[in-house]
C-alpha positions in Angstrom: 258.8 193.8 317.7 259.3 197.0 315.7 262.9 196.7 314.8 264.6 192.9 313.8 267.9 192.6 312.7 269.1 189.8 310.8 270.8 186.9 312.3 274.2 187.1 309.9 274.0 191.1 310.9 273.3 190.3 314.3 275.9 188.2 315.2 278.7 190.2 312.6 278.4 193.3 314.8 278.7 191.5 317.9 282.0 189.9 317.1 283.4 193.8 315.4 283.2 192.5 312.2 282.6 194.8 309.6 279.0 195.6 308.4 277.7 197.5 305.5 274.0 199.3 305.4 272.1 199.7 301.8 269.1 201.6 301.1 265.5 200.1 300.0 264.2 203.3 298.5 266.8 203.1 295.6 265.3 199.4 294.7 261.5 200.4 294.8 261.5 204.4 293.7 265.1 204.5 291.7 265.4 202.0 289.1 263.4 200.4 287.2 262.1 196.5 287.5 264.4 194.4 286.5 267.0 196.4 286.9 266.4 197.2 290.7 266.3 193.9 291.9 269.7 192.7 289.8 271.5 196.1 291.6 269.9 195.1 294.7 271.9 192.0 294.5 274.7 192.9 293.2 275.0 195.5 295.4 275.1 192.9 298.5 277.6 190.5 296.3 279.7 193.6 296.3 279.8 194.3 300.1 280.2 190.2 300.8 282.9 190.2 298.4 285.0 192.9 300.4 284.5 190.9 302.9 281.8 192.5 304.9 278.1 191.9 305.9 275.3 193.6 303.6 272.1 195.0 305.7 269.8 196.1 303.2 267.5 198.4 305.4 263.4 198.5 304.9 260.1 198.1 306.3 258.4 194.6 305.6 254.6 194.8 307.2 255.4 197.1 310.3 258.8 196.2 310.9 261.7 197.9 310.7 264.5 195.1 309.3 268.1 195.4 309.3 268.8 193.1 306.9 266.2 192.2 304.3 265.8 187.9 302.9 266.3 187.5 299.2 261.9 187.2 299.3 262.2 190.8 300.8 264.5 192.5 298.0 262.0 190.9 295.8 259.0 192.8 297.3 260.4 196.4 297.2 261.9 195.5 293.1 258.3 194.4 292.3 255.0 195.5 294.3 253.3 198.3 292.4 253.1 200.5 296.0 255.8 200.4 297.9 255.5 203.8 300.1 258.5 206.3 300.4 259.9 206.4 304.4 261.5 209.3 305.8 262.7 209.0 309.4 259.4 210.9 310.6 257.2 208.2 309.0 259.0 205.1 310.5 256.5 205.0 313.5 253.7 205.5 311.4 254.7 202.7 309.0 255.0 200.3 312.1 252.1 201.4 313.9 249.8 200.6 309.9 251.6 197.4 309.8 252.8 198.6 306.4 255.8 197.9 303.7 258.1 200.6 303.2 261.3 201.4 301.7 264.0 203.6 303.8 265.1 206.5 302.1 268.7 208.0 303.6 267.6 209.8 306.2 265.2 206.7 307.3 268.1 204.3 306.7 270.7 205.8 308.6 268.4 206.1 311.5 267.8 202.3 311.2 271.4 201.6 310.6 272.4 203.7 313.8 270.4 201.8 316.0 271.1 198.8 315.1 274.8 199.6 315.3 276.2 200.1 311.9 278.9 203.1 311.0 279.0 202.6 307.2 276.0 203.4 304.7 276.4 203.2 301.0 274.1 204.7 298.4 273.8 206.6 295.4 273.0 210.6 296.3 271.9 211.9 299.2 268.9 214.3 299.1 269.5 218.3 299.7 268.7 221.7 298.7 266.1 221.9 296.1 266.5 224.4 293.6 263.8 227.9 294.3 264.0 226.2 297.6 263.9 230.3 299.2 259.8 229.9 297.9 258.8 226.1 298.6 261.4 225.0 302.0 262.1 222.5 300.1 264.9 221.1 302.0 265.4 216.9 302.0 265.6 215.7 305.5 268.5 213.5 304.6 270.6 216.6 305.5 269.2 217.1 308.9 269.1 213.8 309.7 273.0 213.3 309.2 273.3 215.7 311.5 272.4 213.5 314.5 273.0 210.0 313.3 276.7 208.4 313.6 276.9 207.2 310.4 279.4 207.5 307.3 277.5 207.6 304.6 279.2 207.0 300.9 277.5 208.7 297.8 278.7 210.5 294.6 276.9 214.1 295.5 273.5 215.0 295.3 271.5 214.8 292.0 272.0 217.9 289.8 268.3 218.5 289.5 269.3 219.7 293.1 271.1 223.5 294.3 274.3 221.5 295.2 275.9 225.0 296.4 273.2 225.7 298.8 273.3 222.1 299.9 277.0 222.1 300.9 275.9 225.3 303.1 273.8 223.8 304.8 275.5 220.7 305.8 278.4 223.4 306.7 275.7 225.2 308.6 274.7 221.9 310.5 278.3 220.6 311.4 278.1 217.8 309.1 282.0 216.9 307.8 281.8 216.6 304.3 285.1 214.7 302.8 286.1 213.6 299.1 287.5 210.2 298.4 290.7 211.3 296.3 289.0 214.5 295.3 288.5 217.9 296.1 285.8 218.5 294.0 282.3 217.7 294.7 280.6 215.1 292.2 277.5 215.7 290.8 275.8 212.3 290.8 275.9 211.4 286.7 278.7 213.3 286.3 282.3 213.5 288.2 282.4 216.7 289.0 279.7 219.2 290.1 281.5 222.6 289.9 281.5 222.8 293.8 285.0 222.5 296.0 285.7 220.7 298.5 288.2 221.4 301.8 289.3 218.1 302.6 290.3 214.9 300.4 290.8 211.6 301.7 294.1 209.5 300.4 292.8 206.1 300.9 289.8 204.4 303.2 292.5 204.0 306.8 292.2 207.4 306.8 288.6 208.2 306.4 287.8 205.0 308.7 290.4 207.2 311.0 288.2 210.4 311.2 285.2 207.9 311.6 287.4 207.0 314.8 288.0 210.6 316.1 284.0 211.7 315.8 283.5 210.7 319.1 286.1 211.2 321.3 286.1 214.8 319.9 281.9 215.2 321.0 280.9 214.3 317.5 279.6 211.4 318.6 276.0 211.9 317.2 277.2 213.4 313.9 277.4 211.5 310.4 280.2 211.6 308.5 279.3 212.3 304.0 282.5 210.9 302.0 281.7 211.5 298.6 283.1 209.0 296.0 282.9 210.4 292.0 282.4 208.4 289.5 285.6 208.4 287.0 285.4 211.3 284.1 285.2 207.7 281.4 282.2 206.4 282.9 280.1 209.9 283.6 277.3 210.5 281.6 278.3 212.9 278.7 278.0 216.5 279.8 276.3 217.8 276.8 273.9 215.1 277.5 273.2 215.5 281.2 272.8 219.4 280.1 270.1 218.6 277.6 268.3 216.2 280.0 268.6 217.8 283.0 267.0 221.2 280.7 264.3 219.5 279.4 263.4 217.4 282.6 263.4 220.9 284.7 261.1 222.5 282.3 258.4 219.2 282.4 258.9 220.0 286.5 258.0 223.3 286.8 255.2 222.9 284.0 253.6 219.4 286.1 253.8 221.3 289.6 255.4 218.6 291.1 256.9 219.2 294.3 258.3 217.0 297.9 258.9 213.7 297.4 257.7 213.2 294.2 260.4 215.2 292.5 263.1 212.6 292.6 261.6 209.5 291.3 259.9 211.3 288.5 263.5 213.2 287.5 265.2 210.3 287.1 262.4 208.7 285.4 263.1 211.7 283.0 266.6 211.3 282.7 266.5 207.7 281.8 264.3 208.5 278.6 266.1 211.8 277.6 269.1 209.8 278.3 267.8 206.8 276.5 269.1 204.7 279.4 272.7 206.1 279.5 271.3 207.7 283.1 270.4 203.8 284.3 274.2 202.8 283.6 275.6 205.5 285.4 273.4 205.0 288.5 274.2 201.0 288.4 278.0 201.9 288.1 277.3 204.9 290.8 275.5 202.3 293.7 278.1 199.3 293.1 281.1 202.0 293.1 279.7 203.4 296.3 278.5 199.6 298.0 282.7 198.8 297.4 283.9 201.5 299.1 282.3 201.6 302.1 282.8 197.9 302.1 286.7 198.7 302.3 286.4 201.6 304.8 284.2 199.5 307.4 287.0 197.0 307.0 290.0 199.2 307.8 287.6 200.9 310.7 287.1 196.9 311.6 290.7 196.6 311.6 291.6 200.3 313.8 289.3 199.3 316.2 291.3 195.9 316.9 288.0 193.7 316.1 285.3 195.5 317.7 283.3 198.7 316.4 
């Protein structure tokens, strides 16, 4: 079997229950050990405690979970290798009977076909920066395109060309909504200079425009609802300036390009930060994990039971 969802997943979605997808690649590529594995858990605590299901999503020796044990969550925090999955290397990961941890394009995919409308994470991937020269282009973007799912983050990372990124999802049909905000956020900090057209007043309504993709031939689009953190608990802006500087210049002098760029930036950030970068993300995932705990409830709820 290539795909196995969980039993608790399994039988949530079948009675319309709500149910909550989480990312792998944020445990083995975005945060240090221990930290990964205690945000990992937390993270599912969260969703349980709104009163949901947690599916962390990932690839345990060639197949594709929906759900992983506690003994899972504690391979992708601690193996030395865990390789990066895109949505293009799923089959190849099943077919080598390998681990792998789902990045947002991968994990929507996963989440999609197991039946699952809300995704929480921390930033989705987009438009890198020169990205005219190098197509450098994540294919979170493209995925969301084609895959019904909402996904909740704070922005994209500011080592990325947020403008261009909010093109291009305009240019792919994505809707892009703010939770109580018209501005865009910027990952680390609240806001990322970009505007927004549409804000959200509480999670009924975004769980309603979740409702009305379909039956308006959206039905294979995503949905990005981006949730900032608050101005108190951004990381300073002077700080982020000097860090995201320095850890640009390092970039360009290494030659490091693809998928490499993200896990080594916020390697960066966290010691030019001198961990400040690590709080903001924890705050940023569990922030993220309760709202789309709360909007999967209310779509729960519209839905009379069933999704």
């Amino acid at each position: 079997m290539s795909l196995e969802v969980r039993a608790d997943v399994r039988e949530a979605l079948d009675r319309g229950d709500p149910v909550v997808a989480l990312e792998s690649t944020l445990i083995s590529h975005g945060l240090p050990h221990p930290q990964n594995l205690n945000v990992a858990r937390e993270s599912e605590s969260t969703v349980r405690a709104e009163g949901a299901v947690p599916a962390t999503i990932g690839v345990i020796d060639g197949v594709a979970k929906v759900g992983l044990e506690e003994h899972e969550l504690e391979l992708m925090a601690t193996a030395e290798v865990i390789p990066k999955l895109s949505a293009r290397d799923l089959p190849v990961a099943v077919a080598k009977k390998s681990h792998g941890a789902t990045t947002v394009a991968a994990t929507a995919h996963l989440a999609a076909l197991a039946g699952i409308r809300l995704f929480a994470t921390g930033g989705l991937g987009g438009v890198h920066r020169e990205a005219g020269e190098s197509w450098d282009v994540s294919a979170d973007l493209a995925a969301l395109a084609g895959t019904p799912v909402g996904v909740v983050c704070s922005g994209v990372k500011s080592i990325l060309d947020v403008a261009a990124t909010l093109e291009y999802l305009e240019t792919l049909g994505v809707p892009v909504v703010g939770f109580r905000t018209l501005r865009f956020p910027g990952f680390y900090l609240s806001d990322s200079g970009s505007p927004l057209d549409w804000s959200m007043d509480d999670e009924e309504e975004v769980a309603r425009v979740i409702q009305a993709l379909p039956s308006l031939g959206f039905g294979r689009s995503g949905l990005v609802i981006v949730n900032p953190l608050p101005e108190y608990e951004q990381l300073d802006p002077a700080l982020h300036e000097r860090a995201l500087s320095t850890s640009l210049e390092e970039l360009s002098r290494r030659g490091i390009r693809g998928k490499d760029v993200t896990p080594f930036l916020l390697d960066r950030f966290a010691a030019e930060t001198k961990g400040e970068s690590l709080r903001a993300n924890r705050l940023i995932i569990l922030g993220n994990a309760r709202l789309a705990t709360r909007i999967a409830v209310a779509l729960s709820a519209l839905d009379g039971g069933r999704f």
